[in-house]
Structure formats: C-alpha cells, structure tokens
C-alpha positions in Angstrom: 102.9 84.4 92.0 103.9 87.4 94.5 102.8 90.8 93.0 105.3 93.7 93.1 105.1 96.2 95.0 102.7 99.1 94.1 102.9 102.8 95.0 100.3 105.3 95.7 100.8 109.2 94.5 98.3 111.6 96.0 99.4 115.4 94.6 97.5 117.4 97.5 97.3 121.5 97.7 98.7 120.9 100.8 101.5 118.4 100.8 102.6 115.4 98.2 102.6 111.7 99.6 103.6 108.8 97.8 103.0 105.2 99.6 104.6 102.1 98.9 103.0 99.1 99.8 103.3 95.2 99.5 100.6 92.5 99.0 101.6 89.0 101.5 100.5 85.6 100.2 97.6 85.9 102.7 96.8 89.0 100.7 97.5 91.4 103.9 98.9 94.4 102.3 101.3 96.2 104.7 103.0 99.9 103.8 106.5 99.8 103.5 107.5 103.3 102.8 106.3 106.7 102.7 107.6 110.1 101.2 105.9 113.5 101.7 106.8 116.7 100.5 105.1 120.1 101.2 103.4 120.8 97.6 104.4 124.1 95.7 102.5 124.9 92.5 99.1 123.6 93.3 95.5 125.3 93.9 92.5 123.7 94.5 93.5 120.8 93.7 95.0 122.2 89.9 98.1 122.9 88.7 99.4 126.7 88.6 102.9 126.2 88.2 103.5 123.0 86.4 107.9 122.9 87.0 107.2 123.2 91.0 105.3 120.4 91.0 107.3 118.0 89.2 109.9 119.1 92.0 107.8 118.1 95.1 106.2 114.7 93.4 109.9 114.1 92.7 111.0 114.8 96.1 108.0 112.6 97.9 109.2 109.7 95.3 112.7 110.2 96.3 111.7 109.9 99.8 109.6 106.6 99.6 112.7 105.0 97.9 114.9 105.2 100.3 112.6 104.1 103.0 111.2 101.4 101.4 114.2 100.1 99.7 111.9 100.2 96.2 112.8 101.5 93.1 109.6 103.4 91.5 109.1 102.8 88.0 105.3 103.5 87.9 102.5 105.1 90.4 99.0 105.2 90.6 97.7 108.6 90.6 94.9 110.2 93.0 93.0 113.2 91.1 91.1 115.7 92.5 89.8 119.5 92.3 86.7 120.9 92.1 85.9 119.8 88.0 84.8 116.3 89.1 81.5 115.5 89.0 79.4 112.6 88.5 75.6 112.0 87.0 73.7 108.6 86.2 73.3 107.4 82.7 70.5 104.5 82.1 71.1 102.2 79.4 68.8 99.9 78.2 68.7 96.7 75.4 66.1 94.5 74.0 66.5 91.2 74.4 64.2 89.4 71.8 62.5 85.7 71.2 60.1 84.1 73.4 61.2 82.8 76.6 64.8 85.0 76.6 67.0 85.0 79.6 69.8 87.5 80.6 73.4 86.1 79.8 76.7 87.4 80.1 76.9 88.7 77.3 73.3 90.9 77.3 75.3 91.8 80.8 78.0 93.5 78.7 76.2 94.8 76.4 74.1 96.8 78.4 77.1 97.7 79.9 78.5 99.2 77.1 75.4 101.0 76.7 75.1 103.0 80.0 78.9 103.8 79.5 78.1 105.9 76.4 77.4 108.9 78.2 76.9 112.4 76.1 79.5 114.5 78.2 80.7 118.2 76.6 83.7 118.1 74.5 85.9 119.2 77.0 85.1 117.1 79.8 86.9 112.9 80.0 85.4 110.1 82.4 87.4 109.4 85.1 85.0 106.0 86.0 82.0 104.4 85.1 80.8 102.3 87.8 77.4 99.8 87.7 74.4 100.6 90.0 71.5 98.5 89.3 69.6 96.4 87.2 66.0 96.2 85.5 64.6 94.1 84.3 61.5 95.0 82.1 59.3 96.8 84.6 61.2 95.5 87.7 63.4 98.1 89.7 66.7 97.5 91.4 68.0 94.0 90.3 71.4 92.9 91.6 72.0 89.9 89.5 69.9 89.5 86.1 71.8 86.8 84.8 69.4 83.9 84.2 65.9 86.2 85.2 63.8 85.9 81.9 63.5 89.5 80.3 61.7 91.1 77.0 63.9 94.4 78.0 67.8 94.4 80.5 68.2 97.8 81.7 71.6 99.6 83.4 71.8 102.4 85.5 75.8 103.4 85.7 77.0 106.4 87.7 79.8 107.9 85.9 82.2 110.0 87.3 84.1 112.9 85.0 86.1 115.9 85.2 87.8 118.5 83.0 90.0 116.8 80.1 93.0 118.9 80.2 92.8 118.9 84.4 93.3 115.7 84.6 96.0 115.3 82.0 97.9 118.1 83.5 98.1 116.0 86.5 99.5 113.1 84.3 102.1 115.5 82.2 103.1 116.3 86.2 104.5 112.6 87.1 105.0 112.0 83.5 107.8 114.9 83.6 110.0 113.4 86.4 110.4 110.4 84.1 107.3 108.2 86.0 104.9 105.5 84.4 101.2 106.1 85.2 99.3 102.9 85.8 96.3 104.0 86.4 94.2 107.6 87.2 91.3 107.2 90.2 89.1 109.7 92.0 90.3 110.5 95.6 86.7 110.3 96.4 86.9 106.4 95.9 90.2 105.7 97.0 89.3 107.3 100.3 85.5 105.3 100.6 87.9 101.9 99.6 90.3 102.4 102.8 87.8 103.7 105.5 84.2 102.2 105.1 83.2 98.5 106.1 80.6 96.7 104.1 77.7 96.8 106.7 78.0 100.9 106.2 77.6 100.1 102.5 75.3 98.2 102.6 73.7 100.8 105.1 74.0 103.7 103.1 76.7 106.1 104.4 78.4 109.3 102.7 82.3 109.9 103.3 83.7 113.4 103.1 87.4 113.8 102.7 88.4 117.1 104.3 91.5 118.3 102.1 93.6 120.9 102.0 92.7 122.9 98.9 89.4 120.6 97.9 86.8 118.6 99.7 86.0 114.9 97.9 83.0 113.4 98.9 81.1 109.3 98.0 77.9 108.8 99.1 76.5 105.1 98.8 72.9 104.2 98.8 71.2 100.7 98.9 74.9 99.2 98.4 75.6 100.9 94.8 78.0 104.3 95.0 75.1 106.9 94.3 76.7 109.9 93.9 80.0 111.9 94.3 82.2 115.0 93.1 84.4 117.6 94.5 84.2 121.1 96.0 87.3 123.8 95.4 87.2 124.5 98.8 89.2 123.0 102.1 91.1 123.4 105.0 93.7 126.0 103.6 90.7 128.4 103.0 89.6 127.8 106.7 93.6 129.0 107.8 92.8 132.1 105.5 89.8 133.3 106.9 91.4 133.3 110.3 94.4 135.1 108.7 92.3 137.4 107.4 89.8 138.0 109.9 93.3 138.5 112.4 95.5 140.3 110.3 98.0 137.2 110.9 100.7 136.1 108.6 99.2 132.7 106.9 101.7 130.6 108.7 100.3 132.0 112.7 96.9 131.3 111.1 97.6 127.7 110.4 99.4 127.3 113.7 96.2 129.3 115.8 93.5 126.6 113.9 95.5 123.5 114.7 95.9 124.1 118.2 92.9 126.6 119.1 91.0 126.2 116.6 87.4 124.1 116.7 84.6 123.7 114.0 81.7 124.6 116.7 81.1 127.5 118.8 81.0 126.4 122.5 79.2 128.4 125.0 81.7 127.4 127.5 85.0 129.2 125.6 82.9 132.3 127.2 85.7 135.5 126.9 88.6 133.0 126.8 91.6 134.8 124.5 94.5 133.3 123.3 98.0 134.8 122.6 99.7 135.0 119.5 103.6 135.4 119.6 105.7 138.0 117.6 106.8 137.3 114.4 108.9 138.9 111.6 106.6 141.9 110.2 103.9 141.1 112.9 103.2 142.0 116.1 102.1 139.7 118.8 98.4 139.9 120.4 96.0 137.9 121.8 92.7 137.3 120.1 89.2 136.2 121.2 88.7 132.4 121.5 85.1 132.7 120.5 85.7 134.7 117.4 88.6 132.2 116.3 85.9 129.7 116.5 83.0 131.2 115.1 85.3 132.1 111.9 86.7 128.5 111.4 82.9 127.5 112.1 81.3 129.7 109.5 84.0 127.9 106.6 83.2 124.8 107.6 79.4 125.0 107.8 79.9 126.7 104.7 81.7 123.3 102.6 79.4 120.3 104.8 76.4 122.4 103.4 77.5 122.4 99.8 77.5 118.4 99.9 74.1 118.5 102.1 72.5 120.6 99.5 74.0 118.6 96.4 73.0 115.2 97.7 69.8 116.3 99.1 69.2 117.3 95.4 69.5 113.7 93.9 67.1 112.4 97.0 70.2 110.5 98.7 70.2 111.4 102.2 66.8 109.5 103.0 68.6 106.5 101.9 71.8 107.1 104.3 71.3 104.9 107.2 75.2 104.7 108.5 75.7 108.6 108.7 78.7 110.2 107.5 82.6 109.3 107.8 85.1 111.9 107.9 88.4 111.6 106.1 91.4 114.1 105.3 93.3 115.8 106.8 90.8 119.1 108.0 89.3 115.8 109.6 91.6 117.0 112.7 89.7 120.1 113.2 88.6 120.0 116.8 84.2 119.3 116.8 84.3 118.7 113.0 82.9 115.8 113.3 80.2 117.7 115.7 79.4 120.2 113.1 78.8 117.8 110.5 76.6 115.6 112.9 74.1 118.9 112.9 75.2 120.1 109.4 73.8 116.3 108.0 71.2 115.1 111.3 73.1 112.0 111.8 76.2 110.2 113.4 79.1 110.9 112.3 82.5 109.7 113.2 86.1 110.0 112.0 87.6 107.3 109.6 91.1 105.4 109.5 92.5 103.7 107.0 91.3 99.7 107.2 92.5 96.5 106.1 96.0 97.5 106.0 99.0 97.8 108.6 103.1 98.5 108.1 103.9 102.5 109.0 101.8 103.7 112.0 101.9 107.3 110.6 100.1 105.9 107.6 97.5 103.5 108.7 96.3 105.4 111.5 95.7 108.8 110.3 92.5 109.9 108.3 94.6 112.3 106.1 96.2 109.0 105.1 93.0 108.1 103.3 92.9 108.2 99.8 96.7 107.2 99.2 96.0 103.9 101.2 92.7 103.1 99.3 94.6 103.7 96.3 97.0 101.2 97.2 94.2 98.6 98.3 92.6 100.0 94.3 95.9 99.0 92.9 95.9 95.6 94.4 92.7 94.7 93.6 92.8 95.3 90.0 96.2 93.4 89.7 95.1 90.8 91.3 92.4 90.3 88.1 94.5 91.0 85.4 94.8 87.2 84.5 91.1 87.0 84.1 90.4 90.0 81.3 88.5 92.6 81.4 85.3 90.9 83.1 87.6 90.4 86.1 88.2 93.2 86.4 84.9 95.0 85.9 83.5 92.2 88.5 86.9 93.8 91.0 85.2 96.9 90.6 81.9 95.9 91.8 83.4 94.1 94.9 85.5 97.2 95.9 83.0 99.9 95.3 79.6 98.0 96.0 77.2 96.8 93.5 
C-alpha cells in the first residue's frame, strides 16, 4: 500500500521551510516540493509574536503546495530553542523464580520504568529513547531477551523541554488551520538525515549551526548519549559584527557571508574590505582581521558550550568519528576548522543522505533537520500496522540502540 505524502515544518529564527516529500515502492523517498519564508515573530528559537508566525508557516505551506502539487492537511513539526535538554533515567525490575529469562514483555516493562522520569512541573518530554541493557551485574547489553536474569535493568535518555514552549509552537500551525502529526527534536531529525551507521556505531557528535539556536546529538557506543540546545546561533554572530562596525544588521549579514570566516588567518595580514553606502549609513572599509576575529570569538564561544557540556557527562572519550556540522552557520567559511581545534578531532560538513528530488534541498546542510524529519515521518508510518512495539523497535533502528 503506497504511503501519502508527508511534509516536514521546521519554524527557524531565521527562515520557515516546509518540505514535501514521497516514499517509492523501493522505499527511496524523493522531495517533491519546498516552501520557505523569512520567519517574523521568532527568537531563539521561541515565539515573541505569536500572529507573525502563523503568517510565515502559512506562507512556506502555501509555497510547498503549489510546487508540489500537494494539498497539506497535516505536518510534522521540528522544535527547538534553548529549553531542551536531556538527562538519563535507569530503570530497573526484578524478575523472580529460579531459572528466569528476559521476555518481551520484562522488555516493556522495564521500559515503562525508565520512562517515568521525575521532571519539574513545568517541563514535558519531547522523547524517551533506549540506551542499554543490564542484566544483574552485567553492563551494556544490547539484546536481553532470552539471557537468564535475577534483576533486567534500562538506561533511557530522555529528552525534554519547557511545556508551554513547545505547545506554543503547536498553537502556531494549529492557528493556520494545520494537523500536527507528530513533535521531534531538530537535534534528531538533523543526526537521522546526515550520519551513516559506521559513525554511530563510532561514536560521533552532530552540531546543527542555526540561526537563532544551536542543536546538538552526540552518540556513543551506538546509543544517542546525550543532546540539548543552546539559545545562541548564527544571527548573534551577524550582531556582533553589526555591533562591533556600527553597521545596519542587514550589511552585517551581507559582510559575514561573503568575508566573513570562523578562524583568524595569519595570511588576511592588513587586508580591509569595503562596505557600500546605505540609507542612514555611510560607507567604509573595515579591517579583514578584526571581521574575523569577531565572528571567531562567537563561534568559539557556542562549539565550547557543547565541549564543556559533553565533556561533563564523560562523552567525548567515547567519540571516535569526530564531529558533523549541520545548519545553516554550517556555511561560515573555517567553521568546520574552528570546531576541529574547539573539539581535537575531524570534523567535516554534513548533507542530507538517503534522499534525492529538489537539489536545493538535498544538498545543503541547512536542509538538515527538515529532511530527517521527513525520513522520521516515514519511518514511523511505515510501523504503524505493527502497534506500538513497531514502532518503539523503528525508533531504535533510526536513532541507534
């Protein structure tokens, strides 16, 4: 039975996308429209004003209808900001009677357990996803089922964020008339569409440089280990160089794309670069070194955060495949240099994978979360039939262990 076509809403600081995409019967999924619209009434990844919002999400729907030839009736919805943070929960059960072995059901049960996090009043889980198993005094088990056991334990990273946050974000789409199907991290969606399994399996940490926030996954031994959100991204970056220039916002945007570079090269030397007139602003030339030793001292600034957090929860030892860069701030000229030094390991740019149809969409890094959260969408449909198991076994395929 063909699956209908799904489409992914990312509401970004920066802009609004909404991707449409379409699973084959080989399961290829190819994008078949896209609709962006430069977002008005967002900060950090939150909403400030709640009626400019609806406007752009309704204008980036509008858009991906006409080029895909799709009616929307529901999205899937890409959350982020600066709230979002994750801990692990260990759950354990006994499993009595001589000669016991894990079923199923113990399986779920346990389950259940590690779910039942004790999070503040205020705060909603966004996911709960499995890491790994013991089993009585043994560490890291992949599959208990069938191991004899006195005791099944359940470590289960859970990933939350502020309650009201995220249902603002839902009251957004909600508003235009739009179904939600579903609410997922950008974090995940953006680890789903760029890594391969050998980096999982590796370890490897994936940083998606937004406009208004910075999302980060890191994976360890093949399980997601950690991951949250920063308030921070590339649109503070354009206003430190507005600031530290006296340039209108929009000439500090235009100086970083095209100048602009995350590292400080000794080989810029006293190069200067000219900045045209504008309404209210006179034109001048400004020191190539100080341009770059602005944008540097930002990003530094946001890879150190992450470095610091994860370094906290003793992840980075177990990072073997380095760090992959996602978002659009991904761009930035030696970003991928700084974080090399930031984190003392490889690090490289990621594209969207598995997917093909509009080049602008599967070829750009700032194209990562809304084309993870298509592959997300497909993935889960595809185990509806089979219950809830399904799709808690979907989950463990697409995220790891």
């Amino acid at each position: 039975m063909a699956l209908p076509p799904v489409v992914a809403l990312e509401i970004g600081t920066t802009k609004t996308i909404a991707l449409v995409g379409e699973m084959r019967e080989d399961g290829h999924i190819i994008i078949t429209g896209i609709g962006e619209h430069p977002s008005i009434g967002v900060r950090k990844g939150e909403f400030v004003d709640l009626e400019n919002a609806v406007s752009c999400v309704r204008g980036a729907l509008t858009m991906a209808e006409d080029n895909s030839g799709v009616v929307i009736r529901q999205v899937y919805l890409a959350v982020s900001g600066g709230h979002i943070h994750s801990v692990v929960n260990r759950g354990a059960v006994p499993l009595p009677g001589a000669d016991r072995v894990v079923t199923d059901e113990d399986v779920e049960q346990v389950m259940g357990v590690a779910q039942a996090v004790n999070l503040p009043p205020d705060r909603e889980i966004l996911h709960t996803i499995c890491q790994l198993f013991t089993i009585d005094d043994q560490e890291r088990v992949v599959r208990p089922e069938g191991m004899a056991a006195a005791r099944l334990g359940l470590d289960m990273l859970v990933l939350h964020g502020v309650r009201n946050r995220l249902h603002n974000a839902v009251r957004v789409v909600r508003s235009i008339p739009m179904d939600v199907a579903d609410v997922v991290f950008g974090g995940l969606c953006s680890a789903l569409s760029v890594l391969t399994p050998e980096q999982k399996r590796l370890g490897v940490i994936v940083i998606d440089l937004g406009g208004g926030t910075t999302d980060y996954l890191a994976y360890a031994g093949n399980v997601v280990a950690a991951g949250g959100a920063l308030g921070v991204g590339g649109d503070h970056v354009t206003n430190d160089v507005a600031v530290a220039f006296s340039t209108p916002t929009s000439q500090a945007e235009r100086l970083k794309r095209e100048s602009g570079c995350a590292v400080v090269r000794p080989l810029v030397g006293s190069q200067r670069v000219d900045l045209s007139a504008d309404v209210g602003f006179q034109g001048r030339s400004v020191s190539l070194k100080s341009l770059h030793t602005v944008i540097h001292a930002r990003m530094d600034e946001i890879l150190g955060m992450i470095r610091r957090r994860l370094e906290r929860e003793g992840i980075l030892p177990r990072v073997g495949a380095g760090v992959v860069l996602a978002g659009g701030a991904a761009r930035l000229d030696g970003v991928a240099e700084l974080a090399e030094q930031v984190f003392d390991m490889p690090c490289s740019v990621g594209r969207p994978r598995n997917i093909s149809g509009l080049a602008t969409a599967t070829d750009g890094p700032e194209y990562a979360t809304v084309s993870g959260l298509i592959q997300y969408a497909f993935k889960t449909m595809t185990e509806d039939d089979e219950g809830r198991a399904g799709i808690l076994k979907s989950l463990l395929r697409m995220f790891g262990r």
